[in-house]
C-alpha positions as CSV (number, residue, x, y, z in Angstrom):
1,X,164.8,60.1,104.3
2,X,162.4,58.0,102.3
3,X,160.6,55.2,104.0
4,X,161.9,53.3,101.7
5,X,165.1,54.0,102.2
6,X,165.2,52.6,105.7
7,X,165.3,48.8,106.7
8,X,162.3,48.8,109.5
9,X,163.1,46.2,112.3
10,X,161.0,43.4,112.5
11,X,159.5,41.7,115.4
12,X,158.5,38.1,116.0
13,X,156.8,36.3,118.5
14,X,153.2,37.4,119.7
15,X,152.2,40.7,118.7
16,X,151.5,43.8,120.9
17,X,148.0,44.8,121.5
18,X,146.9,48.3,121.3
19,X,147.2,50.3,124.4
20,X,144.6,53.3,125.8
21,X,143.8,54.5,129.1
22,X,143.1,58.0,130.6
23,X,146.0,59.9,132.2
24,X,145.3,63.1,134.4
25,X,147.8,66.3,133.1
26,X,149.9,66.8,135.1
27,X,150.7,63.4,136.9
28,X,153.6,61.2,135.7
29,X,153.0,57.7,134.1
30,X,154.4,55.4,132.0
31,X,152.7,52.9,130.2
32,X,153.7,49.7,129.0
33,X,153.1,47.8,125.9
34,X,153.8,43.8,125.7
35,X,153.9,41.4,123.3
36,X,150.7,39.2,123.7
37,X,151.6,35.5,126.1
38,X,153.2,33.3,126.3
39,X,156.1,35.7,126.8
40,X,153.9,39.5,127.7
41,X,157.8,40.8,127.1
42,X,157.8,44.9,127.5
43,X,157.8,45.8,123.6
44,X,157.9,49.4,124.0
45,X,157.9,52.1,127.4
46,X,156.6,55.4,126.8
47,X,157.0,57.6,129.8
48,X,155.1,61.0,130.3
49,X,156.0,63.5,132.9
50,X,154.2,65.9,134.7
51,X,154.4,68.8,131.9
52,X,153.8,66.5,129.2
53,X,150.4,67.7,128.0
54,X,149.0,70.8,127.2
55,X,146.1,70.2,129.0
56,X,145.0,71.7,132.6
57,X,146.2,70.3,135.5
58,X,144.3,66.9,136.3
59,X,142.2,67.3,133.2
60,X,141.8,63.8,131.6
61,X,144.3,62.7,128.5
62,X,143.2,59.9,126.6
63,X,146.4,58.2,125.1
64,X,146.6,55.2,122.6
65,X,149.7,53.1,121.6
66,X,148.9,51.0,118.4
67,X,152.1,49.0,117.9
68,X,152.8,48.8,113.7
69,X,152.1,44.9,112.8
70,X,155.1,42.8,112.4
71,X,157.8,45.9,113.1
72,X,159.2,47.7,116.2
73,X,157.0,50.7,115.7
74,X,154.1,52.5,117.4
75,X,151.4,55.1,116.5
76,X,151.0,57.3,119.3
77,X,147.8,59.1,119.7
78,X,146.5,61.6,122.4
79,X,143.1,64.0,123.3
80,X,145.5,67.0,123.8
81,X,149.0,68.4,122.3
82,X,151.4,66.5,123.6
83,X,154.9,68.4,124.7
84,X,157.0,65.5,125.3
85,X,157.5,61.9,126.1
86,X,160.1,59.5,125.8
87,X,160.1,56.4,124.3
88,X,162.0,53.3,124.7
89,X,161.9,50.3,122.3
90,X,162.7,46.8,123.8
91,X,163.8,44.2,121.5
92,X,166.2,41.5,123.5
93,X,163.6,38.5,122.4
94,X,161.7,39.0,119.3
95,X,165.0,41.7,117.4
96,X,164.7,40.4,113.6
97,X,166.7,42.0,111.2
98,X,165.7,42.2,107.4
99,X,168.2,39.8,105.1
100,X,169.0,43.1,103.4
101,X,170.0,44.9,106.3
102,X,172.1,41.9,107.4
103,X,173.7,41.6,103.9
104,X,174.4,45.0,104.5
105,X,175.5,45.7,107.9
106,X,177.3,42.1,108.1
107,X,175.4,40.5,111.1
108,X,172.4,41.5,113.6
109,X,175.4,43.1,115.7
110,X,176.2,45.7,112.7
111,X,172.4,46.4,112.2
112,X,171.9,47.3,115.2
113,X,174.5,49.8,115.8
114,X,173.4,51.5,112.7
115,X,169.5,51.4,114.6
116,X,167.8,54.8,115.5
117,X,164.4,55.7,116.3
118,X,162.6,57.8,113.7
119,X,159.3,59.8,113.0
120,X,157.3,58.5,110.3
121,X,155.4,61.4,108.6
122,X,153.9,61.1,105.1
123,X,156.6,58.5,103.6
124,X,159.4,60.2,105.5
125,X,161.1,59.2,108.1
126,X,163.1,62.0,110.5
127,X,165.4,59.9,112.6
128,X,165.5,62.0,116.2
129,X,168.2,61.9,118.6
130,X,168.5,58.4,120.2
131,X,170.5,56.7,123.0
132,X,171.1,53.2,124.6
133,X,169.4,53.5,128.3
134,X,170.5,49.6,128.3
135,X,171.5,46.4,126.3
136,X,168.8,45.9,123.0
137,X,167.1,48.7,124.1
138,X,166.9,53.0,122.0
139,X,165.2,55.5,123.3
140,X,164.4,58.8,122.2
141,X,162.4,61.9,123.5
142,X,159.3,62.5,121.4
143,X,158.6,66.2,120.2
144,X,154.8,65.3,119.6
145,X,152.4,62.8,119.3
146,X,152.6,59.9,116.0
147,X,154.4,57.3,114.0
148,X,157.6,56.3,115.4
149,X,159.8,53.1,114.1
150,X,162.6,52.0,114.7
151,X,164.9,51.5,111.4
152,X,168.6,51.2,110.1
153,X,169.5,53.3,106.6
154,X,169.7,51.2,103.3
């Protein structure tokens, strides 16, 4: 659907900084992205596992999370083609709904059942399969790398 048909989640509090460090193919990581202190509350996981790159085995991957300003959302970036990750947003302190999605959905409760994580690409988002690992927190497997967000239909 149309970016603009999708209420984006905002965040509060400090913002995340962007994230990059070198990850050898083949070896699991996961890397975690906080909001800046007082809090340094996880904002977002993104776990890669030992297939995960298209890259020889032990050949360096440089990877970069740049959080979106002021919404749960990330830009993903990496050397080579990535084959998977999964991502998990975590939003139990700084979850801030738009007034329109509240007017909408009732209350934060109804926005956020109606949440899903979805692909940004050119001014459309493609919501992808997304699940509840725990309380305020989606998570969705990522085909590739990019622009990911976390939204609610209008």
């Amino acid at each position: 659907m149309p970016l603009d048909s999708v209420y984006q989640i905002e965040t509060t509090g400090s913002p995340p900084a962007d994230t990059t460090l070198t990850i050898p193919a083949g070896q699991p990581r996961v890397v975690l992205v906080r909001h800046g202190p007082p809090e340094n509350v996880v904002f977002a996981e993104v776990a890669f596992d030992t297939a995960a790159f298209q890259a020889a085995r032990g050949a360096p991957v440089s990877v970069t999370v740049r959080p979106r300003p002021g919404t749960y959302g990330i830009a993903l970036e990496t050397s080579a083609p990535l084959r998977a990750a999964v991502l998990t947003f975590k939003y139990a302190v700084h979850f801030h709904a738009p007034s329109d999605a509240l007017a909408k959905y009732g209350n934060d409760i109804g926005v956020e059942r109606a949440l899903g994580i979805g692909r940004l690409d050119g001014g459309i988002v493609t919501f992808l399969p997304t699940t509840r690992p725990a309380i305020d927190n989606l998570q969705a497997a990522l085909p590739s790398a990019g622009t990911y967000l976390v939204g609610a239909p209008r």
